[in-house]
C-alpha positions in Angstrom: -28.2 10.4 -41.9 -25.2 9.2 -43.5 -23.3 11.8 -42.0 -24.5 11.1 -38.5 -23.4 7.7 -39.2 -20.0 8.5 -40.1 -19.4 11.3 -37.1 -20.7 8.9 -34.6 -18.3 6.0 -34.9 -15.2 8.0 -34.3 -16.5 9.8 -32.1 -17.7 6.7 -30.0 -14.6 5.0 -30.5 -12.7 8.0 -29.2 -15.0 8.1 -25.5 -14.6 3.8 -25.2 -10.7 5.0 -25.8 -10.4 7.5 -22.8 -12.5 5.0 -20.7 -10.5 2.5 -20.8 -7.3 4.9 -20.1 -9.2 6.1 -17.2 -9.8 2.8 -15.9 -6.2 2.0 -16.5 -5.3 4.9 -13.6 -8.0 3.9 -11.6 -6.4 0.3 -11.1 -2.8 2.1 -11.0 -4.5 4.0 -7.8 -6.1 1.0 -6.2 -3.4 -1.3 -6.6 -0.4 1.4 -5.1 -3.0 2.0 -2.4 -3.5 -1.6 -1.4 0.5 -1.7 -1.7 0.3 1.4 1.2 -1.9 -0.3 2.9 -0.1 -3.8 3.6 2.8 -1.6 4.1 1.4 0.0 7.2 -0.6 -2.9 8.2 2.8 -4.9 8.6 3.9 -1.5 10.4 1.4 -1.7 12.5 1.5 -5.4 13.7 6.0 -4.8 14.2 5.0 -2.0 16.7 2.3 -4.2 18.4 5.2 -6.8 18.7 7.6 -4.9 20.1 5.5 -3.2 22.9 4.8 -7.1 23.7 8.6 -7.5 23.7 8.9 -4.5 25.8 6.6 -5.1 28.4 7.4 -9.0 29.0 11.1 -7.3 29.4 9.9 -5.0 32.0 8.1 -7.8 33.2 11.1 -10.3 33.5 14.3 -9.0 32.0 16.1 -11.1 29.8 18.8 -11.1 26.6 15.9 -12.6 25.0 14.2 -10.2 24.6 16.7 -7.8 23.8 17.7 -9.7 21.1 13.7 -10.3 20.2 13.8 -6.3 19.9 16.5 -6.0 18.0 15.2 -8.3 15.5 11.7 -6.7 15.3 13.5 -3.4 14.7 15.2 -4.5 11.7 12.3 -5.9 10.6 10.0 -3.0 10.8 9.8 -0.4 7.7 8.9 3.0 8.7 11.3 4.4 5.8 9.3 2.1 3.5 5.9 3.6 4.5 6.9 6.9 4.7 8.5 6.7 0.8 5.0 5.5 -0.5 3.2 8.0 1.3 4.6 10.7 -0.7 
């Protein structure tokens, strides 16, 4: 009984050990992937934009709007996107 005793502590401390380093990875993968997802979420929303820009220059050209798609350009990531997805 004794020996049972002594076995199953170490061997209980060593499964609470890889546990918690599992968990540790599984945070590590949610947090890059909610990082991925605001990335293409921003993406998403600096496309929307510029087809707005786009067709209200169709619509009515102006330098405003060039200058409005300019700026929405810069601002948009792709590179950033496509960096976390690999």
């Amino acid at each position: 009984m004794a020996l049972l005793g002594t076995c199953g502590i170490p061997i209980t401390g060593g499964i609470c050990v890889a546990a918690v380093h599992y968990a540790n990875l599984v945070q590590d993968d949610w947090n890059n992937s909610n990082q991925f997802k605001a990335h293409v979420a921003s993406l998403s929303e600096s496309l929307l934009e510029s087809r707005q820009i786009t067709s209200d220059f169709l619509h009515k050209p102006s330098e405003m709007f060039l200058a409005r798609y300019a700026q929405n350009q810069s601002a948009s990531s792709l590179s950033s996107v496509k960096s976390k997805s690999l």
